[in-house]
PDB file of the backbone (N, CA, C, O) and the ligand in Angstrom, with CONECT records:
HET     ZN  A 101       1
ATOM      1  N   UNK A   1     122.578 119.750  94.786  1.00  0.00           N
ATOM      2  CA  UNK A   1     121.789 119.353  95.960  1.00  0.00           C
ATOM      3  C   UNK A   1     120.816 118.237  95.602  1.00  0.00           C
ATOM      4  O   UNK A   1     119.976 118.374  94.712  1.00  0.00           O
ATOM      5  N   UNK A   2     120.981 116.942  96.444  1.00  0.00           N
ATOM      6  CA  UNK A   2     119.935 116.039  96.021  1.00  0.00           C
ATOM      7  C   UNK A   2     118.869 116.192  97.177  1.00  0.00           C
ATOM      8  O   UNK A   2     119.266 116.088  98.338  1.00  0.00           O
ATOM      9  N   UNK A   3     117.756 116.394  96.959  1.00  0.00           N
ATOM     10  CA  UNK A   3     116.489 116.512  97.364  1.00  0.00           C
ATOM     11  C   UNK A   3     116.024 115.262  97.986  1.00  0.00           C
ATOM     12  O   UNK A   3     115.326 114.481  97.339  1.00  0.00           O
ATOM     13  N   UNK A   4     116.441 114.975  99.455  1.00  0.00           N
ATOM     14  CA  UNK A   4     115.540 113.781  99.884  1.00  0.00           C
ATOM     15  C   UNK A   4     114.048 113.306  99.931  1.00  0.00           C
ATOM     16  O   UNK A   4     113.821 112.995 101.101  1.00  0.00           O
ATOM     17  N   UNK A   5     113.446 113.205  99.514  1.00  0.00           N
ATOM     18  CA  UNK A   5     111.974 112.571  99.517  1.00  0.00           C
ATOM     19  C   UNK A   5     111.702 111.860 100.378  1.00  0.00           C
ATOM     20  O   UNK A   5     111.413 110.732  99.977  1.00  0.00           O
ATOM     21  N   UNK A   6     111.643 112.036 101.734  1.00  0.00           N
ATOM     22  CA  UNK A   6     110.706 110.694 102.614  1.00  0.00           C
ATOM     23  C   UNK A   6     109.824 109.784 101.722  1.00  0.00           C
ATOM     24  O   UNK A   6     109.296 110.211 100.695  1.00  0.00           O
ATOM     25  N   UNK A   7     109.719 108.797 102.063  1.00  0.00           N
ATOM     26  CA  UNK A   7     108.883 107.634 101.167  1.00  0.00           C
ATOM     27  C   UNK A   7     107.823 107.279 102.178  1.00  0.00           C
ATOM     28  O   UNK A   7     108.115 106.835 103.289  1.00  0.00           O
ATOM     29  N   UNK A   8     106.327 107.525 101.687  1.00  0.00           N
ATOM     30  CA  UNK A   8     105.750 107.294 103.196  1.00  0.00           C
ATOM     31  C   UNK A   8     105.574 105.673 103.733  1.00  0.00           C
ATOM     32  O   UNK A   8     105.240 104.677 103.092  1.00  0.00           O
ATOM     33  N   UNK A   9     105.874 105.801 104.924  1.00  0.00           N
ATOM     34  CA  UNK A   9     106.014 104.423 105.379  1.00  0.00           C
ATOM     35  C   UNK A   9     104.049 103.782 106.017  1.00  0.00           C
ATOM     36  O   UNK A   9     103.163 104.482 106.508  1.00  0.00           O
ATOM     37  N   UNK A  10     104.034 102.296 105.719  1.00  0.00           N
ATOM     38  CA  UNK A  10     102.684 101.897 106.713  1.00  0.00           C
ATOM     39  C   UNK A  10     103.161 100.838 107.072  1.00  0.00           C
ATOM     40  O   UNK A  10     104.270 100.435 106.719  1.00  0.00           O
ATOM     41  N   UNK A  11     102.348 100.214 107.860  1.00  0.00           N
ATOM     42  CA  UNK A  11     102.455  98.669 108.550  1.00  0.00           C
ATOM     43  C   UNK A  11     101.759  98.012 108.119  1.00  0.00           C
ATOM     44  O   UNK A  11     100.633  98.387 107.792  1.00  0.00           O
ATOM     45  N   UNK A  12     102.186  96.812 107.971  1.00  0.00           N
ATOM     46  CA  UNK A  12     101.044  95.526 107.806  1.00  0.00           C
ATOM     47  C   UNK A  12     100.216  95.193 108.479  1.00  0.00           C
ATOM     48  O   UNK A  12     100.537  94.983 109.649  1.00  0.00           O
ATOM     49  N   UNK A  13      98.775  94.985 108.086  1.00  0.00           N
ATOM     50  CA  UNK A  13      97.951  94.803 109.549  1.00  0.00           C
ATOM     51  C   UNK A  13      98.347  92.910 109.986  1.00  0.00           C
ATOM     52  O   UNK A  13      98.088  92.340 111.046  1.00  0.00           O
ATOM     53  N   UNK A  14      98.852  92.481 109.064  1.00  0.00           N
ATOM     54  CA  UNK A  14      99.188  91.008 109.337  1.00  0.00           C
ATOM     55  C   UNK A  14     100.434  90.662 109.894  1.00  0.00           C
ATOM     56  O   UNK A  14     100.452  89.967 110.910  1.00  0.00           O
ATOM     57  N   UNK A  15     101.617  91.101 109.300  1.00  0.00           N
ATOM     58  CA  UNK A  15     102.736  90.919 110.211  1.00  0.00           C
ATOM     59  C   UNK A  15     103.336  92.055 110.639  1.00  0.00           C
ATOM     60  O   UNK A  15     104.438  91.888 111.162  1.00  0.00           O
ATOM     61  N   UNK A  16     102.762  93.610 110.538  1.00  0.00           N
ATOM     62  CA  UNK A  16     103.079  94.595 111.396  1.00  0.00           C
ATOM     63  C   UNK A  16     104.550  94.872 110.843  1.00  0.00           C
ATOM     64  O   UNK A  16     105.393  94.998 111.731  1.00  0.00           O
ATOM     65  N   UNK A  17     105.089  95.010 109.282  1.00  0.00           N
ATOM     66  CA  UNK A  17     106.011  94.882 108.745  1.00  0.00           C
ATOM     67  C   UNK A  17     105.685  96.118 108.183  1.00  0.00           C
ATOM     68  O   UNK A  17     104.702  96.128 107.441  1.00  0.00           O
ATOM     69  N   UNK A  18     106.563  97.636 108.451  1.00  0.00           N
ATOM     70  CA  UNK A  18     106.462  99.049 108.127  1.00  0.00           C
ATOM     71  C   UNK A  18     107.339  98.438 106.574  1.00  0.00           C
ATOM     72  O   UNK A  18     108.301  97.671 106.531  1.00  0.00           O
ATOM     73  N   UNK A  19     106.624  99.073 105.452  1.00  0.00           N
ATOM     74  CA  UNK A  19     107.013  99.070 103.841  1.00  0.00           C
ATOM     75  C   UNK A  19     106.321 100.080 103.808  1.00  0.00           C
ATOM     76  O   UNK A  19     105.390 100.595 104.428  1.00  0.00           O
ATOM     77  N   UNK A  20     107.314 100.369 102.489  1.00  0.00           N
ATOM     78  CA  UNK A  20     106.728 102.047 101.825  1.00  0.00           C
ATOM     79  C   UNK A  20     104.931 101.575 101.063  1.00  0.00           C
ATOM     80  O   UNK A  20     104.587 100.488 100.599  1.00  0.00           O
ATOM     81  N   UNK A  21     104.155 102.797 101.189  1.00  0.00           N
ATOM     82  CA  UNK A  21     103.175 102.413 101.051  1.00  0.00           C
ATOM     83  C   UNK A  21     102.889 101.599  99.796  1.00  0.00           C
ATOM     84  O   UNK A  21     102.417 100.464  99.854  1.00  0.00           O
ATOM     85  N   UNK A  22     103.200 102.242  98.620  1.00  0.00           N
ATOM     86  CA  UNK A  22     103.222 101.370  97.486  1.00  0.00           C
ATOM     87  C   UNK A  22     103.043 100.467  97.391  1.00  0.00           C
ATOM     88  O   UNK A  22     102.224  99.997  96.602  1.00  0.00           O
ATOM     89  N   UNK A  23     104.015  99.602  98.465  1.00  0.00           N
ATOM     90  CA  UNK A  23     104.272  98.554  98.246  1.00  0.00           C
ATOM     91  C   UNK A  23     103.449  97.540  99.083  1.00  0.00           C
ATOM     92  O   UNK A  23     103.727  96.357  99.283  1.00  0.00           O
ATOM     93  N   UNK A  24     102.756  97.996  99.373  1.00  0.00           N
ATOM     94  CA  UNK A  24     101.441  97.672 100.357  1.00  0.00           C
ATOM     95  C   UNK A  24      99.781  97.653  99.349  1.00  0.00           C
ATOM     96  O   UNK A  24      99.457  98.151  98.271  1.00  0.00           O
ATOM     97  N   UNK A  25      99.289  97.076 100.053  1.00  0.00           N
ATOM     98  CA  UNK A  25      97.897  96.875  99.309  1.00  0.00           C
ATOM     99  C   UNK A  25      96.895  97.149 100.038  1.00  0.00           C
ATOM    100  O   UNK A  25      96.758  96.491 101.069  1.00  0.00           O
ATOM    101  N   UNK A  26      95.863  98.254  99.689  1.00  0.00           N
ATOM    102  CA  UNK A  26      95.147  98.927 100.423  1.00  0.00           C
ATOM    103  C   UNK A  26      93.863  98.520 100.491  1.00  0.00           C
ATOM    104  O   UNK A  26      93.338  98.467  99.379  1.00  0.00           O
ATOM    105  N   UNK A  27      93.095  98.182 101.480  1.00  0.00           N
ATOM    106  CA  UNK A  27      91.816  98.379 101.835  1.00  0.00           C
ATOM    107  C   UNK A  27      91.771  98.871 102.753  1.00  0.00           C
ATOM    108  O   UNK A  27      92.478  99.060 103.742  1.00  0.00           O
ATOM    109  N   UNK A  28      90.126  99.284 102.115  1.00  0.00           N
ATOM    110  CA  UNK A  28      88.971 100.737 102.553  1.00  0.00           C
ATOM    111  C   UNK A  28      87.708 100.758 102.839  1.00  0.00           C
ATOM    112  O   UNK A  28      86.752 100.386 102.157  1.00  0.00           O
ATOM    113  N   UNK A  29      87.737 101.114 103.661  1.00  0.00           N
ATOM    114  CA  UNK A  29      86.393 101.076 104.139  1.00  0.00           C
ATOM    115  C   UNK A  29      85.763 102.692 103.591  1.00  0.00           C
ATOM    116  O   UNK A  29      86.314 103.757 103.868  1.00  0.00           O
ATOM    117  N   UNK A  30      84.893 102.593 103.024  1.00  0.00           N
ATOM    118  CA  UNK A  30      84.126 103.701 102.162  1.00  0.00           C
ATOM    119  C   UNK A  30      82.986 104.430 103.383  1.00  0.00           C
ATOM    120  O   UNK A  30      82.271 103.965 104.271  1.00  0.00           O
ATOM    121  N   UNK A  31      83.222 105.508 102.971  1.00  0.00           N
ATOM    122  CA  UNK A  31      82.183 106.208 104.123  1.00  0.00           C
ATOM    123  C   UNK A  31      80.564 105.621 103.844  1.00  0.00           C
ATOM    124  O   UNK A  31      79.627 105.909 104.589  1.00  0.00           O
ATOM    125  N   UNK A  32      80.457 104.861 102.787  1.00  0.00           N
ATOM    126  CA  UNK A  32      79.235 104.074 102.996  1.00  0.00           C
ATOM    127  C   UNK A  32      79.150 102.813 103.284  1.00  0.00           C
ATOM    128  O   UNK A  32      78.366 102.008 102.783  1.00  0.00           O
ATOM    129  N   UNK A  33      80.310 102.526 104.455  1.00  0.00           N
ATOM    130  CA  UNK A  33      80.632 100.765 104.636  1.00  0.00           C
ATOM    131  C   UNK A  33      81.051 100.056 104.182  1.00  0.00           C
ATOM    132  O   UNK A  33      81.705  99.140 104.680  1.00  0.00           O
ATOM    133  N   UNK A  34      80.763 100.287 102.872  1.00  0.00           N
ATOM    134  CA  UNK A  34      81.809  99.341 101.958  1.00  0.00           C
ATOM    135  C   UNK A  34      83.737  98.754 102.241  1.00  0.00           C
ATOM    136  O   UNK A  34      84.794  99.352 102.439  1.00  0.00           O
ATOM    137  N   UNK A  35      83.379  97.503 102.124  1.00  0.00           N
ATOM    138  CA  UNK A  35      85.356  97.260 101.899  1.00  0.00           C
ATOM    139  C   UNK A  35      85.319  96.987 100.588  1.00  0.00           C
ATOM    140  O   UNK A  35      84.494  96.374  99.909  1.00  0.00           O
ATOM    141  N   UNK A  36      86.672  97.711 100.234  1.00  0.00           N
ATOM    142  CA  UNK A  36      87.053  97.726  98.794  1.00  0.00           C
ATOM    143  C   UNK A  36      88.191  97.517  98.921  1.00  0.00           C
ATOM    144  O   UNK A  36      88.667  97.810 100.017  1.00  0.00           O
ATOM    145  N   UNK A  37      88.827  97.108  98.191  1.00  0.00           N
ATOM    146  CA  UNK A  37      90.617  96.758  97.738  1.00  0.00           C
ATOM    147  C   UNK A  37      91.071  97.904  96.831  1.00  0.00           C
ATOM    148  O   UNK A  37      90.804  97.822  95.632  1.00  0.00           O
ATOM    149  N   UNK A  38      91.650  98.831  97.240  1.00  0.00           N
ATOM    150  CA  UNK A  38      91.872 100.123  96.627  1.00  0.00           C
ATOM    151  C   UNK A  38      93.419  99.642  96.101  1.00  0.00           C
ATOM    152  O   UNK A  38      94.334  99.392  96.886  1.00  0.00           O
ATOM    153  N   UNK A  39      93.535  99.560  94.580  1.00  0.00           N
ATOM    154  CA  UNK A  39      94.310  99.804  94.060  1.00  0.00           C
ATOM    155  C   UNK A  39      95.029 101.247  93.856  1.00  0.00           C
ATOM    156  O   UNK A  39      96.211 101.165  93.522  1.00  0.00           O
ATOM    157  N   UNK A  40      94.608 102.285  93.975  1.00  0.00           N
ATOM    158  CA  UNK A  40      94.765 103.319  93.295  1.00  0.00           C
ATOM    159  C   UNK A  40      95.470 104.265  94.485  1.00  0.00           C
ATOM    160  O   UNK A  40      96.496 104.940  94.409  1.00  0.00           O
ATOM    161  N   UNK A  41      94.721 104.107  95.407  1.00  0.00           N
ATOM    162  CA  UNK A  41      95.391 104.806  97.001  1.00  0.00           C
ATOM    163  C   UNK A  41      94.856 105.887  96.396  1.00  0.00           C
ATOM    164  O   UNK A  41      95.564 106.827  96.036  1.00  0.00           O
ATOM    165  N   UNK A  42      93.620 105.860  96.234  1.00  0.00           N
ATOM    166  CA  UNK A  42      92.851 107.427  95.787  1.00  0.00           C
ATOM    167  C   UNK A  42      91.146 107.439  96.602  1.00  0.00           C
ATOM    168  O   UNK A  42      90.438 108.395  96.920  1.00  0.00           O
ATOM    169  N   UNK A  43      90.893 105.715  96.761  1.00  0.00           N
ATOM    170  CA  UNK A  43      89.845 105.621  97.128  1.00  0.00           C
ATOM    171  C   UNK A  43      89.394 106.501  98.666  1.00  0.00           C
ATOM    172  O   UNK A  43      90.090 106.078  99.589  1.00  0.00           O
ATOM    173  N   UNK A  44      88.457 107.545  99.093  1.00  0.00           N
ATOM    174  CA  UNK A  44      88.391 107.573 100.208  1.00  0.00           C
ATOM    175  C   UNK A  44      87.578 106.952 101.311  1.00  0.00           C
ATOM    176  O   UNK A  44      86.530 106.366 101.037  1.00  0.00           O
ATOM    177  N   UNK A  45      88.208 107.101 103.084  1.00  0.00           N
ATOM    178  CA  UNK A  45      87.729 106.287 103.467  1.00  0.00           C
ATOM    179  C   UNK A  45      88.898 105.750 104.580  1.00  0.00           C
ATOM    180  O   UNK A  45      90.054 106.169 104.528  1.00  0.00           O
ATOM    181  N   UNK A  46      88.439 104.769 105.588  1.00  0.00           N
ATOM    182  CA  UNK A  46      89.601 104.489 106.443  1.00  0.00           C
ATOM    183  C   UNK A  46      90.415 103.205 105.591  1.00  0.00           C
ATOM    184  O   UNK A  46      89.982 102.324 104.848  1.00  0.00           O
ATOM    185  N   UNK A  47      91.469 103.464 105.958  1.00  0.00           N
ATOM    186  CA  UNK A  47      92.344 102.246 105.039  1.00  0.00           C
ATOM    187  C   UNK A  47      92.923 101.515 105.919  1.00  0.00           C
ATOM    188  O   UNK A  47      92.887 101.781 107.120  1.00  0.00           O
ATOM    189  N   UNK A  48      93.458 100.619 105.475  1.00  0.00           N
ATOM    190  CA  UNK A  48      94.578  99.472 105.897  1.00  0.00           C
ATOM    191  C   UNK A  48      95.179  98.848 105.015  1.00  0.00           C
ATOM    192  O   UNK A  48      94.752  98.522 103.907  1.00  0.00           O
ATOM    193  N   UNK A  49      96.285  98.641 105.515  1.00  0.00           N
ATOM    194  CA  UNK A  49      97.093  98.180 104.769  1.00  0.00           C
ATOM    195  C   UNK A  49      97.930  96.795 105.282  1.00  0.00           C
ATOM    196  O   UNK A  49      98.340  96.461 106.394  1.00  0.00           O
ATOM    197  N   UNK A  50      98.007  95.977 103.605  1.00  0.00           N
ATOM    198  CA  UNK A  50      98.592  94.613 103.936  1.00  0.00           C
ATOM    199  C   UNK A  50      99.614  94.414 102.709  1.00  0.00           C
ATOM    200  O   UNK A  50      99.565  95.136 101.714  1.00  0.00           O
ATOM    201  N   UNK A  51     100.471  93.452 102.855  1.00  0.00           N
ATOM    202  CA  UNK A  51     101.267  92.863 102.285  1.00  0.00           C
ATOM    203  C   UNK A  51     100.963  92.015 101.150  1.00  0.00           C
ATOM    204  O   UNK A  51     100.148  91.096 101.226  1.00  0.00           O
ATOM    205  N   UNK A  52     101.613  92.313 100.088  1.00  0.00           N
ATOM    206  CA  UNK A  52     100.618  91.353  98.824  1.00  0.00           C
ATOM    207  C   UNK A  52     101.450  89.991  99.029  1.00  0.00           C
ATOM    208  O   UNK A  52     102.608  89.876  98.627  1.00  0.00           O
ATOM    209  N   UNK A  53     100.811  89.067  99.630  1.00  0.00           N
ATOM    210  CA  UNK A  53     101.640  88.411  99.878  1.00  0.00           C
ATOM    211  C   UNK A  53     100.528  87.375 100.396  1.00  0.00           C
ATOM    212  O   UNK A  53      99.799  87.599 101.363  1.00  0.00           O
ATOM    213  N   UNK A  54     100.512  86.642  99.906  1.00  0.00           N
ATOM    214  CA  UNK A  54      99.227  85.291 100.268  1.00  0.00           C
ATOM    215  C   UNK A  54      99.383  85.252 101.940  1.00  0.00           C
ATOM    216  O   UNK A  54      98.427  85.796 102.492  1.00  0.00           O
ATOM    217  N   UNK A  55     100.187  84.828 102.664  1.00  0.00           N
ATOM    218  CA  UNK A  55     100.218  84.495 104.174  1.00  0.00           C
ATOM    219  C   UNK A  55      99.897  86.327 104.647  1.00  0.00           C
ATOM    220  O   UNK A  55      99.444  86.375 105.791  1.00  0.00           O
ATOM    221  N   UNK A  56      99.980  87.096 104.292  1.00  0.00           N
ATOM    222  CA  UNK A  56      99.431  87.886 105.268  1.00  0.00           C
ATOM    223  C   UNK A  56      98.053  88.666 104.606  1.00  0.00           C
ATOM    224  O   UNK A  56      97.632  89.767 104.960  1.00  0.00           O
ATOM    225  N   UNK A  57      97.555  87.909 103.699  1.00  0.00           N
ATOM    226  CA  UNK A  57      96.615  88.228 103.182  1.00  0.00           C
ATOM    227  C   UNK A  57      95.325  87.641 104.215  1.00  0.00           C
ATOM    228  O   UNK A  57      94.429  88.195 104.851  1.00  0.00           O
ATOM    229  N   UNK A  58      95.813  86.035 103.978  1.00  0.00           N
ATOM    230  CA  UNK A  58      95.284  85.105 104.862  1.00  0.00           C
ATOM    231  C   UNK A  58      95.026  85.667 106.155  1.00  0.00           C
ATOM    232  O   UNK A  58      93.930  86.070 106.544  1.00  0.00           O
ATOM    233  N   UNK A  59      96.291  85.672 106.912  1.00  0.00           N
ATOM    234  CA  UNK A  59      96.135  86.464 108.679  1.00  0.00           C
ATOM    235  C   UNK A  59      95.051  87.266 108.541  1.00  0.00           C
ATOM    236  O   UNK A  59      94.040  87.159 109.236  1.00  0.00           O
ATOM    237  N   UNK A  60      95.274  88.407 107.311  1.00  0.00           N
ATOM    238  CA  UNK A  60      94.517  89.853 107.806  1.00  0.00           C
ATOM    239  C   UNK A  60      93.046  89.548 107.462  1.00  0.00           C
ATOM    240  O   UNK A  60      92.171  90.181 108.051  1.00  0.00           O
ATOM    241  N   UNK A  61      92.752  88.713 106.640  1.00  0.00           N
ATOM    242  CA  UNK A  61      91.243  88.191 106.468  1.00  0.00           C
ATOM    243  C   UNK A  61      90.734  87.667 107.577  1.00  0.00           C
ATOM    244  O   UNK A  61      89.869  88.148 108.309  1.00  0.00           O
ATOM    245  N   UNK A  62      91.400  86.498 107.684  1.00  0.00           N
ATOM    246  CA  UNK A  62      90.762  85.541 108.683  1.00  0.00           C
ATOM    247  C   UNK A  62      90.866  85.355 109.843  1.00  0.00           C
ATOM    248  O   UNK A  62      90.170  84.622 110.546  1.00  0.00           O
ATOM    249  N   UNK A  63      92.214  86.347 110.295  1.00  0.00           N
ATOM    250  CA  UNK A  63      92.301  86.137 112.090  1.00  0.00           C
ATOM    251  C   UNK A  63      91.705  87.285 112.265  1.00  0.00           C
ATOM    252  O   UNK A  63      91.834  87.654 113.432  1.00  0.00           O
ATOM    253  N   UNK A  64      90.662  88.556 111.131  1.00  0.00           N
ATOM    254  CA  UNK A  64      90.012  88.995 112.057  1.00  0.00           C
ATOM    255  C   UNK A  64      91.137  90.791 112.166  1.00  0.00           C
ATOM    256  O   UNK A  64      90.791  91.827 112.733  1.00  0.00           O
ATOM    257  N   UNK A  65      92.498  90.514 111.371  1.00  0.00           N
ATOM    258  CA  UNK A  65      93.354  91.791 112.054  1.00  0.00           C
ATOM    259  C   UNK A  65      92.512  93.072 110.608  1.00  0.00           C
ATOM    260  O   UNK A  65      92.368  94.265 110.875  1.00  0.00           O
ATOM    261  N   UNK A  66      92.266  92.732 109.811  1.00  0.00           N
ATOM    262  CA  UNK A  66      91.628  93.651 108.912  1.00  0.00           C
ATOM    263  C   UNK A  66      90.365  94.494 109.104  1.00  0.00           C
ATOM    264  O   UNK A  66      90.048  95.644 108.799  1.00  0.00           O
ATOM    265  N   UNK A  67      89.639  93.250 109.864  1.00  0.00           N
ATOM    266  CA  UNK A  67      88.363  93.563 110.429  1.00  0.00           C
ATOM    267  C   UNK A  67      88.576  94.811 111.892  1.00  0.00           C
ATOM    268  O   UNK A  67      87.851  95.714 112.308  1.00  0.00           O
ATOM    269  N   UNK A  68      90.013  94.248 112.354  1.00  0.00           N
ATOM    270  CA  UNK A  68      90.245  95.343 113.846  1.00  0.00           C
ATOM    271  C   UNK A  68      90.690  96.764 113.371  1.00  0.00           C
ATOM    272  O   UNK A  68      90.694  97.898 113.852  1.00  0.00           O
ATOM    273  N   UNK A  69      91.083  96.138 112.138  1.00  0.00           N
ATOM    274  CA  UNK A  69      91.424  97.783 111.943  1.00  0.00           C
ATOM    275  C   UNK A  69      90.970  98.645 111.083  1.00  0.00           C
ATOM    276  O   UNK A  69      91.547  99.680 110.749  1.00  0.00           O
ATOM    277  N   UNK A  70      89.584  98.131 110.569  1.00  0.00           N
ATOM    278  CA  UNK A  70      88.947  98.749 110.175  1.00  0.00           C
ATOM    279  C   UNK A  70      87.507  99.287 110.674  1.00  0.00           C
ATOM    280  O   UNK A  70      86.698 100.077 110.186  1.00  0.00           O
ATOM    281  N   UNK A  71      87.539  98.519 111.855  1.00  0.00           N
ATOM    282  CA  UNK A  71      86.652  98.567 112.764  1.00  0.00           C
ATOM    283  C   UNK A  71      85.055  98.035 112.397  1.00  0.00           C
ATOM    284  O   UNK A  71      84.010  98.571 112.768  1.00  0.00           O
ATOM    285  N   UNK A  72      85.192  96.964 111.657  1.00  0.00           N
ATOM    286  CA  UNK A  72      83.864  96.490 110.458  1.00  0.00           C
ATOM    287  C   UNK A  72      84.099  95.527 109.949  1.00  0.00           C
ATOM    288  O   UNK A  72      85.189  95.509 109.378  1.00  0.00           O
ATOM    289  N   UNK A  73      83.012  93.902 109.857  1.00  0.00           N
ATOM    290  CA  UNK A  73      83.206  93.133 109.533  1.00  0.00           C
ATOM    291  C   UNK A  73      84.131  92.736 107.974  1.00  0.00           C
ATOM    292  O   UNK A  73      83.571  93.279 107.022  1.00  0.00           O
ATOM    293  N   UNK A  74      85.230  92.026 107.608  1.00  0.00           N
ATOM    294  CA  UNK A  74      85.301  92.171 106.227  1.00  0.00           C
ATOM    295  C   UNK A  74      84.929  90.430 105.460  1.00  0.00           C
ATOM    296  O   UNK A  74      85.132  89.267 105.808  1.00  0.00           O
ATOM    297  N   UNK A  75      84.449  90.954 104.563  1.00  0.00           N
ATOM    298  CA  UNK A  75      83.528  89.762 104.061  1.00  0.00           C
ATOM    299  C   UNK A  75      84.799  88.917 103.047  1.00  0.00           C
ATOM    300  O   UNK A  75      85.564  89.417 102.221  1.00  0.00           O
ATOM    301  N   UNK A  76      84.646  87.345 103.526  1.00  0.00           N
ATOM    302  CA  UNK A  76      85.611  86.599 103.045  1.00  0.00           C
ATOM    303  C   UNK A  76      85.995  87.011 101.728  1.00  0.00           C
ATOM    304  O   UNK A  76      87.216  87.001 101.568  1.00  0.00           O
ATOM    305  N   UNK A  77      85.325  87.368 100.743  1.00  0.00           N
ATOM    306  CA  UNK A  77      85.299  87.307  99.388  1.00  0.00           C
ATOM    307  C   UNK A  77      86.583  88.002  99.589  1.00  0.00           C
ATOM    308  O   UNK A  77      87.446  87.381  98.969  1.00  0.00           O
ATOM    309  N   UNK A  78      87.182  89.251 100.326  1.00  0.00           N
ATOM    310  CA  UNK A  78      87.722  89.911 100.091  1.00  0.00           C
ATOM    311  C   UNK A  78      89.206  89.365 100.020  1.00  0.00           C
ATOM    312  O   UNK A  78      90.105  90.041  99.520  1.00  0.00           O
ATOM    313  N   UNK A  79      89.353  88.454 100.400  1.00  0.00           N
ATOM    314  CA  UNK A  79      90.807  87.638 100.411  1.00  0.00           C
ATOM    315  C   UNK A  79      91.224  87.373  98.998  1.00  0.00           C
ATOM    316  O   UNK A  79      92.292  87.648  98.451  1.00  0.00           O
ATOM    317  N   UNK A  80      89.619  86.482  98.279  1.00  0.00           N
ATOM    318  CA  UNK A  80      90.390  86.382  96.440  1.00  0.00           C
ATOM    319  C   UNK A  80      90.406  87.534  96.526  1.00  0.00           C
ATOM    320  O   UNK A  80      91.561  87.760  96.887  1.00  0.00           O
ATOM    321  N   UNK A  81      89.709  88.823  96.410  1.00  0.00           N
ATOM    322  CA  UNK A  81      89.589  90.256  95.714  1.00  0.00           C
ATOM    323  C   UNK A  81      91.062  90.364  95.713  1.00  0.00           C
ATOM    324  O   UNK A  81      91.671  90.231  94.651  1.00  0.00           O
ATOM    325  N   UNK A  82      91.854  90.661  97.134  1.00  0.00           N
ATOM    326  CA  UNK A  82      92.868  91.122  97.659  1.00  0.00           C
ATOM    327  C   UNK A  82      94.100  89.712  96.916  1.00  0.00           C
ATOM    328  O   UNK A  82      95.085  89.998  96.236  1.00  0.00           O
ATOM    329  N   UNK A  83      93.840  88.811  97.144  1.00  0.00           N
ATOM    330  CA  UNK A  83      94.795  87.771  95.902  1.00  0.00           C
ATOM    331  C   UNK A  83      94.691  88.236  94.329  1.00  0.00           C
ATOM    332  O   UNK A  83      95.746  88.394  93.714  1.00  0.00           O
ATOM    333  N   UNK A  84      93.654  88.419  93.784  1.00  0.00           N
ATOM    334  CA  UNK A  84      93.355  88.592  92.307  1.00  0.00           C
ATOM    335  C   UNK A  84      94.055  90.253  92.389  1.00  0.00           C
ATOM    336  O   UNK A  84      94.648  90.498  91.338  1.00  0.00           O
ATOM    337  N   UNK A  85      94.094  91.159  93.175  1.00  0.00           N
ATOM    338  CA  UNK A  85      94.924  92.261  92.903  1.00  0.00           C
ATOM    339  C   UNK A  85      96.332  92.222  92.911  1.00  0.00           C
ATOM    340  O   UNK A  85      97.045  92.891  92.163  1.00  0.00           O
ATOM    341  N   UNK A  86      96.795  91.282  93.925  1.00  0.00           N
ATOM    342  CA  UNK A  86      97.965  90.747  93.882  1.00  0.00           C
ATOM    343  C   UNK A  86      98.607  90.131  92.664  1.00  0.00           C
ATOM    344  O   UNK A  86      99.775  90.277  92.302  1.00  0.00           O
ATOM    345  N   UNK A  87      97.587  89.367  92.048  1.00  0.00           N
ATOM    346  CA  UNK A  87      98.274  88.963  90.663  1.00  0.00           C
ATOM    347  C   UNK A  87      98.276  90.084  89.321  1.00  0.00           C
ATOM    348  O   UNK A  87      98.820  90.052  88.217  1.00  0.00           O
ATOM    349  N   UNK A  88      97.343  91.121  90.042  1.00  0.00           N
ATOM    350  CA  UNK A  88      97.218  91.836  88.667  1.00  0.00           C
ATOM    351  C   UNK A  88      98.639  92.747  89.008  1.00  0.00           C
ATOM    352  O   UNK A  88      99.278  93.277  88.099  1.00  0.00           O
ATOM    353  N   UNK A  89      98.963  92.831  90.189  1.00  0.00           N
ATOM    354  CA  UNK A  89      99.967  93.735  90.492  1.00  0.00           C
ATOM    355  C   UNK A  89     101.387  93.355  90.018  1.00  0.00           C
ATOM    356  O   UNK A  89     102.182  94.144  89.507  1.00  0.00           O
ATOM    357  N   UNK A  90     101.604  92.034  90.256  1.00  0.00           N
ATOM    358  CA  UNK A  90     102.410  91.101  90.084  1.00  0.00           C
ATOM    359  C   UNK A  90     102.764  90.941  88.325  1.00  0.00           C
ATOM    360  O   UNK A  90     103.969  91.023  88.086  1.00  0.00           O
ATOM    361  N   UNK A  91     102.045  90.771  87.349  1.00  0.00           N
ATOM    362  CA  UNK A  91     101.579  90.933  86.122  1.00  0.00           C
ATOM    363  C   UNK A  91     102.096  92.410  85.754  1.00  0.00           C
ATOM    364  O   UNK A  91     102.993  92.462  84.912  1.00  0.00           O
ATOM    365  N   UNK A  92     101.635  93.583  86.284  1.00  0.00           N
ATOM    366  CA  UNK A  92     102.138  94.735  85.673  1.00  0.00           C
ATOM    367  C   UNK A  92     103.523  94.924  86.088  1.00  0.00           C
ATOM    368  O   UNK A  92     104.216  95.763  85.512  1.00  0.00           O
ATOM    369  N   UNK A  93     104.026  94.148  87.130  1.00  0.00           N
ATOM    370  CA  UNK A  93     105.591  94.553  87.474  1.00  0.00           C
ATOM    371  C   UNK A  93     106.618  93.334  86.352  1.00  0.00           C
ATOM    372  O   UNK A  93     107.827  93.504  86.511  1.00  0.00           O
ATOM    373  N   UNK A  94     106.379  92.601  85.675  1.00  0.00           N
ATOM    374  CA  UNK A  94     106.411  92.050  85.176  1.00  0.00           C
ATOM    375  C   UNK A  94     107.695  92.626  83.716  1.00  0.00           C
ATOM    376  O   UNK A  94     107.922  91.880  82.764  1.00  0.00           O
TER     377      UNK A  94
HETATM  378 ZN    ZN A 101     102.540  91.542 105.969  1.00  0.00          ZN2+
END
């Protein structure tokens, strides 16, 4: 008997593209306001999720879709944060 595992699925908040979460890059909004770029998918807190992927990094920063769905301003910085995780991610798959 092989044991199916559902893989949990999310959407992109930038191009609305359902990928298994993994494969997604998480920010969080911390029950003390904070946005963080949760590598770990341990951080708690409301999340969202985006595509490591420069163009929907971009969208979800700057048109504002990160900020809707997190319901809280997110501060530019967070685009390198969310690029510089991308490369570290990119680097360990390596
Ligand atoms: Zn995307």
């Amino acid at each position: 008997m092989v044991k199916v595992r559902k893989v949990p699925q999310r959407s992109c908040v930038a191009c609305g593209r359902m990928r298994p979460k993994r494969e997604l890059i998480r920010v969080v909004r911390t029950p003390a306001g904070e946005i963080k770029v949760d590598l770990t998918g341990k951080v708690s807190g409301r999340g969202a999720y985006v595509c490591p992927e420069a163009p929907c990094i971009e969208r979800g920063v700057r048109e504002g879709r990160l900020q809707h769905a997190l319901g809280v301003a997110v501060p530019a910085e967070i685009a390198g944060e969310l690029q510089r995780a991308v490369d570290l991610v990119a680097a360990g798959r390596r």
